[in-house]
Backbone as numpy.savetxt, mean C-alpha at the origin, in Angstrom:
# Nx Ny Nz CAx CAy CAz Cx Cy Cz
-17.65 -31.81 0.26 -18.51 -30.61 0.26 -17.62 -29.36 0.26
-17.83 -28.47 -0.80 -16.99 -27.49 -0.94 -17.30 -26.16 -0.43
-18.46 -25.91 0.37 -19.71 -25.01 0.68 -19.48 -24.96 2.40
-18.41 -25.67 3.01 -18.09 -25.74 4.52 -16.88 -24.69 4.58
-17.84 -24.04 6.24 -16.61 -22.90 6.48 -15.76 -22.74 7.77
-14.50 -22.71 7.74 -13.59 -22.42 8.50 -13.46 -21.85 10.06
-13.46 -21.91 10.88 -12.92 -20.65 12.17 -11.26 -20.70 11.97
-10.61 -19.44 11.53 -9.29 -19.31 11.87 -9.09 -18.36 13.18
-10.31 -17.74 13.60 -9.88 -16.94 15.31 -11.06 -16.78 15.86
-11.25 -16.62 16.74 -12.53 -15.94 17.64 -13.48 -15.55 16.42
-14.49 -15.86 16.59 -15.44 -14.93 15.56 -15.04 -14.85 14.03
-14.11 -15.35 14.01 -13.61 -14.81 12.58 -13.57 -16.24 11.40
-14.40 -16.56 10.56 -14.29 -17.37 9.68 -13.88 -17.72 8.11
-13.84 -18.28 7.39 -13.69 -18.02 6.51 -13.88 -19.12 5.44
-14.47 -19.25 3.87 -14.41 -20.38 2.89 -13.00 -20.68 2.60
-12.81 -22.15 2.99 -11.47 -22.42 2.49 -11.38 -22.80 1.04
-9.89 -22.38 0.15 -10.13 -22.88 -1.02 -9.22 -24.26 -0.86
-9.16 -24.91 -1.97 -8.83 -26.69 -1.81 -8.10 -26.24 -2.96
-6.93 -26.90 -2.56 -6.05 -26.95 -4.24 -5.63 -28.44 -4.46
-6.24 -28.62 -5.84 -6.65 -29.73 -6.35 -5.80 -30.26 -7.15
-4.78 -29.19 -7.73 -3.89 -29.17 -8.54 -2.27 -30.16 -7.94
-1.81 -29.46 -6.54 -0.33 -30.44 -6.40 -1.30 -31.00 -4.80
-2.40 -31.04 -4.70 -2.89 -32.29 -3.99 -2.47 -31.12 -2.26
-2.28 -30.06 -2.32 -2.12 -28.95 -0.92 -3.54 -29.38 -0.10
-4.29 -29.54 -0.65 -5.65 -29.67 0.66 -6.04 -28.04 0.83
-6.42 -27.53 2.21 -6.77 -26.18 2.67 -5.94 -25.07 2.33
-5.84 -24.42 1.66 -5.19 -23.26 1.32 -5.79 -21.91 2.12
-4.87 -21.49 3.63 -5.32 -20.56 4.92 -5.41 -18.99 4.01
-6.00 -17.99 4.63 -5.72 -17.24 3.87 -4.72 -16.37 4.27
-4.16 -15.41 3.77 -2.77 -14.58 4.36 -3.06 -13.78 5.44
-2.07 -13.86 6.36 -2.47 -12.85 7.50 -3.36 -11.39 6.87
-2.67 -10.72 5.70 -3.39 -9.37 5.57 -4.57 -9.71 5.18
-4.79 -10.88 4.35 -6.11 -11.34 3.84 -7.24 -10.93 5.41
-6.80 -11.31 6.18 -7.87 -11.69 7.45 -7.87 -10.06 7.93
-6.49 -9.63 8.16 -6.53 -7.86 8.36 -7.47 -7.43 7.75
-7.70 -7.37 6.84 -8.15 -6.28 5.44 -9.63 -6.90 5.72
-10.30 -8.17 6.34 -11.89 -8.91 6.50 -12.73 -7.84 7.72
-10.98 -7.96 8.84 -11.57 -7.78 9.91 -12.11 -6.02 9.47
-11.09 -5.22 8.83 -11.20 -3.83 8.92 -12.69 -3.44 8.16
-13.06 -4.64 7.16 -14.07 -4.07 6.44 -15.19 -4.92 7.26
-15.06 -5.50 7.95 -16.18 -6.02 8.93 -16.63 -4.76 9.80
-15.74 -4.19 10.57 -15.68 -3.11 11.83 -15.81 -1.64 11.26
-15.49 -1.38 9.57 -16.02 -0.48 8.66 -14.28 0.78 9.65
-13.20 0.40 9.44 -12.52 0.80 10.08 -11.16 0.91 8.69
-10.29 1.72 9.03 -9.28 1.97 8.38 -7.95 1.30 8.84
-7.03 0.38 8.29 -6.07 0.19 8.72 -4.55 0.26 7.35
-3.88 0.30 8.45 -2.24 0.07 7.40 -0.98 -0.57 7.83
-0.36 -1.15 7.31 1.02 -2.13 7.55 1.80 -1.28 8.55
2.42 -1.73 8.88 3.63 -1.40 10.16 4.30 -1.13 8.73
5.54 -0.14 9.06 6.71 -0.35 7.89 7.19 -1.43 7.66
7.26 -2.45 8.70 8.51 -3.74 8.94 7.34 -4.60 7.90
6.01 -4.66 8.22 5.54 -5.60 7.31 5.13 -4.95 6.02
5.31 -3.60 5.72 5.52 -3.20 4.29 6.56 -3.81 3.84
7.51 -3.88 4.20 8.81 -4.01 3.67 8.31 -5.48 3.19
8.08 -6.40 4.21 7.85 -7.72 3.87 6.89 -8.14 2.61
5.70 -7.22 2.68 4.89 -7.16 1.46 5.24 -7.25 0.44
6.16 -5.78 0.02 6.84 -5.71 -1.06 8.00 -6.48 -1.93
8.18 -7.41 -0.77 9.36 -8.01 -0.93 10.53 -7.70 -0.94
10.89 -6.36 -0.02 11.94 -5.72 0.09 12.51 -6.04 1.26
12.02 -6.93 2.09 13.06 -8.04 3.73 12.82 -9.32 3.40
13.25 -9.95 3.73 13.60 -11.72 3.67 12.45 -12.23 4.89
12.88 -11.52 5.44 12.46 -12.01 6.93 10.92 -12.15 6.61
10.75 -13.75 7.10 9.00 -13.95 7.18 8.38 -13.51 9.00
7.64 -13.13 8.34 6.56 -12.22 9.48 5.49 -13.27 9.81
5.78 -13.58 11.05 4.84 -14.57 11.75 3.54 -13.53 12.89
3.66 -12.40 12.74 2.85 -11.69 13.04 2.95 -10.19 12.03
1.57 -9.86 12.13 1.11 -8.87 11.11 0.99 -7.49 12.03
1.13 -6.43 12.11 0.93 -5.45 12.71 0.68 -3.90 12.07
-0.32 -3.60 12.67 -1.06 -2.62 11.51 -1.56 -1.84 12.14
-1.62 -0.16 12.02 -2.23 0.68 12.92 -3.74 1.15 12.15
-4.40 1.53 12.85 -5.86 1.38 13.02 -6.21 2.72 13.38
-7.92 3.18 13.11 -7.81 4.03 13.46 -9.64 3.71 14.31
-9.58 2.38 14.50 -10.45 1.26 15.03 -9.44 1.33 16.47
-10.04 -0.09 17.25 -9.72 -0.62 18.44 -8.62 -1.34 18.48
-7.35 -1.00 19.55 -6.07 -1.73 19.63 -6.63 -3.25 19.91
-5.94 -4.14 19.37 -6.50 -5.40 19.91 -5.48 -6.39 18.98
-5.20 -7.79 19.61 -3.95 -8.60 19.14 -5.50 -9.66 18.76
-5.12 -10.24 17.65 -5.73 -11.25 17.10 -5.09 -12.68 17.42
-5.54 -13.77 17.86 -4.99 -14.33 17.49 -4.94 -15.92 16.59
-4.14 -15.95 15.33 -4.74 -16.55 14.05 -4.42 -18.09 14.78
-3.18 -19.18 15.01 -2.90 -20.23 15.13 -1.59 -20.25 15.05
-0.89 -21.47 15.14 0.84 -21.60 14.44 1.57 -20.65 14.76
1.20 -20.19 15.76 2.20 -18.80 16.33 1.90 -17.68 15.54
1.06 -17.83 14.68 0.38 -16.46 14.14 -0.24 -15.44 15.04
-0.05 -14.24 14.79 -1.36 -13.02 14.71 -1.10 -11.91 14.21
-2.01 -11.03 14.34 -2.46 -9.84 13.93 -2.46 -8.58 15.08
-1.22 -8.16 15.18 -2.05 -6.47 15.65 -2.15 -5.41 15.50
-2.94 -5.02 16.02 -4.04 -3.82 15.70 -3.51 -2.79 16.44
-3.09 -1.79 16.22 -2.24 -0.32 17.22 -3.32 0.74 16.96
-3.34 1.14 17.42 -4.69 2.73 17.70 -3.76 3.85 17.32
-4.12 4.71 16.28 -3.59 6.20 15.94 -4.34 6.94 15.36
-4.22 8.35 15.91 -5.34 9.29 15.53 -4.29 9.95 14.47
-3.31 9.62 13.97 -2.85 10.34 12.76 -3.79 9.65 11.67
-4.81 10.58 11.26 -5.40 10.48 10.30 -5.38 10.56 8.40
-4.11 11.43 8.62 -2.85 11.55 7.17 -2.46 10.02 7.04
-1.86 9.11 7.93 -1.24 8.04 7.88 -2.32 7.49 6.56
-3.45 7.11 7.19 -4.68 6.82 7.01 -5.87 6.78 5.83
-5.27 7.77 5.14 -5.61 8.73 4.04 -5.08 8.42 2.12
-4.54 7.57 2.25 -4.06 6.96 1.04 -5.17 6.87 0.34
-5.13 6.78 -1.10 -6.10 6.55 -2.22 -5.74 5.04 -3.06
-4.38 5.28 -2.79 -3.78 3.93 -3.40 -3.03 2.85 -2.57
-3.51 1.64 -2.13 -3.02 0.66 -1.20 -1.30 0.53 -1.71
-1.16 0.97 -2.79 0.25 0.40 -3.34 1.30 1.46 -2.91
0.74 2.56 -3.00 1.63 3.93 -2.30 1.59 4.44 -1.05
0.71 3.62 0.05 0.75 3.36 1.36 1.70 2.80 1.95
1.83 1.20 0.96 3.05 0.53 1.31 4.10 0.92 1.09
4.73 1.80 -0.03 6.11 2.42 -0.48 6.19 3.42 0.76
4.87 4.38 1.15 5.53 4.95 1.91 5.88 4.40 3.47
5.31 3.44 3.70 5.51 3.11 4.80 6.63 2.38 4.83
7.10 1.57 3.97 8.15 0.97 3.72 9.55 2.11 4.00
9.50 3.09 3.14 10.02 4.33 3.22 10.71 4.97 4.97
9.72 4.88 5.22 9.75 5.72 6.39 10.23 4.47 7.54
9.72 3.10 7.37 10.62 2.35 8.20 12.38 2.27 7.82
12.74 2.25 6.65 14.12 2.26 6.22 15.23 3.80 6.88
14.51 4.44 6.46 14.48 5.93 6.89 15.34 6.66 6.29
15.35 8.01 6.49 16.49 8.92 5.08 17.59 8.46 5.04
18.50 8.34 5.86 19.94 7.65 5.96 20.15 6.56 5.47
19.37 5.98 5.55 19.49 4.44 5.25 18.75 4.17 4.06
18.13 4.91 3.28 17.33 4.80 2.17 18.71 5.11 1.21
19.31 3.90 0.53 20.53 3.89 -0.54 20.52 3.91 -1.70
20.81 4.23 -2.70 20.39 4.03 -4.16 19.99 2.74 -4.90
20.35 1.72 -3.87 20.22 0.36 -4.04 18.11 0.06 -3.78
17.61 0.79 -2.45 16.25 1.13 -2.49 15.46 1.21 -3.51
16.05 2.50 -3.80 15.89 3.42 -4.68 15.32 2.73 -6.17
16.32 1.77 -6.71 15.82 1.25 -7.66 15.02 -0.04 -7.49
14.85 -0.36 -5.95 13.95 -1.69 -6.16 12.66 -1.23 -5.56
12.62 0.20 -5.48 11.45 0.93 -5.21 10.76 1.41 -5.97
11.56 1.69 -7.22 11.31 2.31 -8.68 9.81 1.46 -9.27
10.03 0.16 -9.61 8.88 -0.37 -10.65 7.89 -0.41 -9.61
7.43 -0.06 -8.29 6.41 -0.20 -7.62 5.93 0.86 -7.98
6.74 1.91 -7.71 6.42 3.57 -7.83 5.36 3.64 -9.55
6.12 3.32 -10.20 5.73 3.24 -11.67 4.53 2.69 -11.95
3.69 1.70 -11.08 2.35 1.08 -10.79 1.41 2.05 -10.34
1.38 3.24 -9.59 0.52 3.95 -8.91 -0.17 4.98 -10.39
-1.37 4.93 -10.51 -1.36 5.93 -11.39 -1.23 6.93 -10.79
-0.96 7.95 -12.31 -0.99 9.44 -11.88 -1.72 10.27 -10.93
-3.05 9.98 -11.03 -3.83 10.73 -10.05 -3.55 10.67 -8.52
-3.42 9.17 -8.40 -3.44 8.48 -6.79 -1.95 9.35 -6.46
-1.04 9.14 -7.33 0.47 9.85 -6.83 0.24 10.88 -6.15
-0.39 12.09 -7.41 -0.33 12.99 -7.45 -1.11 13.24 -6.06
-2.19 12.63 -5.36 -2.72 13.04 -4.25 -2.27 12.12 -3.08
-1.42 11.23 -3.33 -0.83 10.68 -2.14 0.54 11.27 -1.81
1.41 11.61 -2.65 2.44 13.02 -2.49 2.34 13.32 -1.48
1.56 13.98 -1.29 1.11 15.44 -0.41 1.07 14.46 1.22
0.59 13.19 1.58 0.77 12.74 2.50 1.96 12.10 3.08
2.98 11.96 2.53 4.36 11.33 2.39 5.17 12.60 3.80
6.09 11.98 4.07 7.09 12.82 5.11 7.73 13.81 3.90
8.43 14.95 4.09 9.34 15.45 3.08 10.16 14.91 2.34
11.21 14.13 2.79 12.15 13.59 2.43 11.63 12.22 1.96
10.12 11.50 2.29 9.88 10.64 1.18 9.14 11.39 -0.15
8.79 12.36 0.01 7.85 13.04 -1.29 9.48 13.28 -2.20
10.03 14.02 -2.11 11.62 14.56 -2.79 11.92 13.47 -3.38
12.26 12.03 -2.91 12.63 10.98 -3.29 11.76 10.52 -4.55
10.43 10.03 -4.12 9.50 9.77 -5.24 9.14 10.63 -6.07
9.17 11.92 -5.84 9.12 12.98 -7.17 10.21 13.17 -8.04
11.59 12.98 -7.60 12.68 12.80 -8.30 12.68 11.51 -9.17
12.17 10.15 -8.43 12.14 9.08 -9.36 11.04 9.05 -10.64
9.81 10.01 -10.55 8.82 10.12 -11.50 9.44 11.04 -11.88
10.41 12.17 -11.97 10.13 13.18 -12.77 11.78 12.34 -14.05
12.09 11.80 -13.22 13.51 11.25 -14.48 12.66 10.14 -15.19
11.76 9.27 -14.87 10.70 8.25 -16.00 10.18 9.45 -16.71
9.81 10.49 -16.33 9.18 11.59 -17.28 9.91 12.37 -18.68
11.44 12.50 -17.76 12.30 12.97 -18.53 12.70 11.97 -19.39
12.84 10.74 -19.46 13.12 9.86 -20.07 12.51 9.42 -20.92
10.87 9.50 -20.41 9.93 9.48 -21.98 10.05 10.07 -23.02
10.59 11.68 -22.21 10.38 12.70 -22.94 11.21 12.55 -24.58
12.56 11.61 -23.60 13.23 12.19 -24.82 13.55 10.55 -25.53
12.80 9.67 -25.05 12.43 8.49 -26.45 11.23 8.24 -26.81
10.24 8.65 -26.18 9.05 8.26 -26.75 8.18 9.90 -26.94
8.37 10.89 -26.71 7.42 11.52 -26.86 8.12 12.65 -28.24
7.78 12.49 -29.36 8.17 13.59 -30.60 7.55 15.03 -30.72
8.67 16.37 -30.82 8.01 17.65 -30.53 7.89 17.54 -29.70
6.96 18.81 -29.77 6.97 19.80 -28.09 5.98 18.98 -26.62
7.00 19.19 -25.79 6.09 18.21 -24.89 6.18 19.37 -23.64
5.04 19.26 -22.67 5.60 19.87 -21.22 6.43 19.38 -20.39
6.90 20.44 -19.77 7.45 19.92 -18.31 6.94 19.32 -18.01
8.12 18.35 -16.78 7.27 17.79 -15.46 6.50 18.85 -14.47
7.04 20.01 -14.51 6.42 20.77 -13.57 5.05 21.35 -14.09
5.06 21.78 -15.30 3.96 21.60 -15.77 3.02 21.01 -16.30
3.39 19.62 -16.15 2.21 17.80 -15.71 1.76 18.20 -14.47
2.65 17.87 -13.90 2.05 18.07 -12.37 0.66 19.37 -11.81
0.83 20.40 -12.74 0.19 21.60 -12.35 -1.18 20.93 -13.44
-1.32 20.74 -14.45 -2.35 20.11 -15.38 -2.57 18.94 -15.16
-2.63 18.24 -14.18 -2.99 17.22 -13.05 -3.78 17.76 -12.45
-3.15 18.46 -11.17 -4.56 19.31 -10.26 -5.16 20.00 -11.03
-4.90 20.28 -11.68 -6.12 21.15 -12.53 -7.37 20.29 -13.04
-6.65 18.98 -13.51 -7.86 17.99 -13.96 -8.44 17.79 -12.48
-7.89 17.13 -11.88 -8.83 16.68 -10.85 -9.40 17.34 -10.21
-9.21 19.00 -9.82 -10.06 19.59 -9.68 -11.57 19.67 -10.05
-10.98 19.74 -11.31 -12.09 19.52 -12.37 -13.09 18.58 -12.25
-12.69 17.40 -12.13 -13.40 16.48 -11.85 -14.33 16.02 -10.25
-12.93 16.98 -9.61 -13.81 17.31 -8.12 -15.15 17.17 -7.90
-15.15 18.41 -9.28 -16.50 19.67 -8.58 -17.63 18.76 -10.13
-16.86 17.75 -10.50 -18.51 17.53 -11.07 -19.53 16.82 -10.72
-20.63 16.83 -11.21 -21.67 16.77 -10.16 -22.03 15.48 -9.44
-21.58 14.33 -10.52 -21.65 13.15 -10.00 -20.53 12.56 -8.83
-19.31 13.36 -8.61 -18.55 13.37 -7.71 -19.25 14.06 -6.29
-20.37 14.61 -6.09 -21.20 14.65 -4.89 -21.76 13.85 -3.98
């Protein structure tokens, strides 16, 4: 019966999938999988610790046998099995919080756990093709939530992919980066105030 469901914690359940293919049996779901159930269960906001950004991205080795994520919900430790869990940290920084794009949450949090000193050119480029995933818009308004010294970083790495288009793929007159960026907010402004955006 494929229609039977799971308890992996207190209250918390879930459909297991069966992999049928190399004969695995129950396939659990990922710690963030269960994060990301609980937050939209409790209608609550959460985000990775830096240490398990890093792990996300695949930028630490190190496997994370606990998940830790600040909230802007109730502190509280989950706990999954196998020495697993989940916790939950309470913060009223509401900027943290505020991302548009799950993918530029993690860079920056990743970011800010490594930290300016220690952020090396070696980062830098295995930070690059993530950066390059966010569209324009989400950037352009997740920017503005970044520490200083992570905004400088990621605007320098988009504005040299820019410059670099510029000068193999784009023929004639093209704009600045500085003036993309300004005809950006201008669109979304735009799009702000229209009416179905109410």
């Amino acid at each position: 019966n494929e229609n039977f469901i799971l308890r992996i914690a207190n209250g918390i359940y879930y459909y297991p999938q069966i992999d049928k293919v190399l004969g695995l049996g129950v396939i659990k779901p990922s710690l963030d999988d269960v994060a990301q159930a609980i937050a939209k269960r409790d209608r609550v906001k959460i985000i990775p610790s830096g240490t398990y950004a890093l792990n996300m991205l695949g930028l630490s080795t190190q496997v994370a046998t606990n998940a830790v994520y600040y909230t802007n919900g109730t502190a509280r430790r989950i706990h999954i099995g196998d020495g697993k869990g989940i916790l939950f940290i309470h913060t009223n920084d509401n900027k943290m919080l505020s991302f548009k794009s799950r993918l530029m949450m993690l860079i920056v949090s990743a970011m800010r756990e490594i930290g300016e000193q220690g952020f090396s050119d070696e980062y830098k480029s295995q930070i690059k093709p993530f950066v390059e995933k966010v569209t324009t818009s989400d950037f352009e308004h997740d920017i503005t939530l970044a520490p200083v010294w992570v905004r400088n970083i990621l605007l320098a790495l988009w504005r040299k992919d820019y410059e670099t288009m510029q000068r193999t793929m784009i023929y004639g007159q093209s704009v600045t980066f500085d003036e993309l960026l300004t005809e950006i907010r201008q669109l979304n402004l735009r799009i702000s105030e229209l009416p179905y955006q109410k």
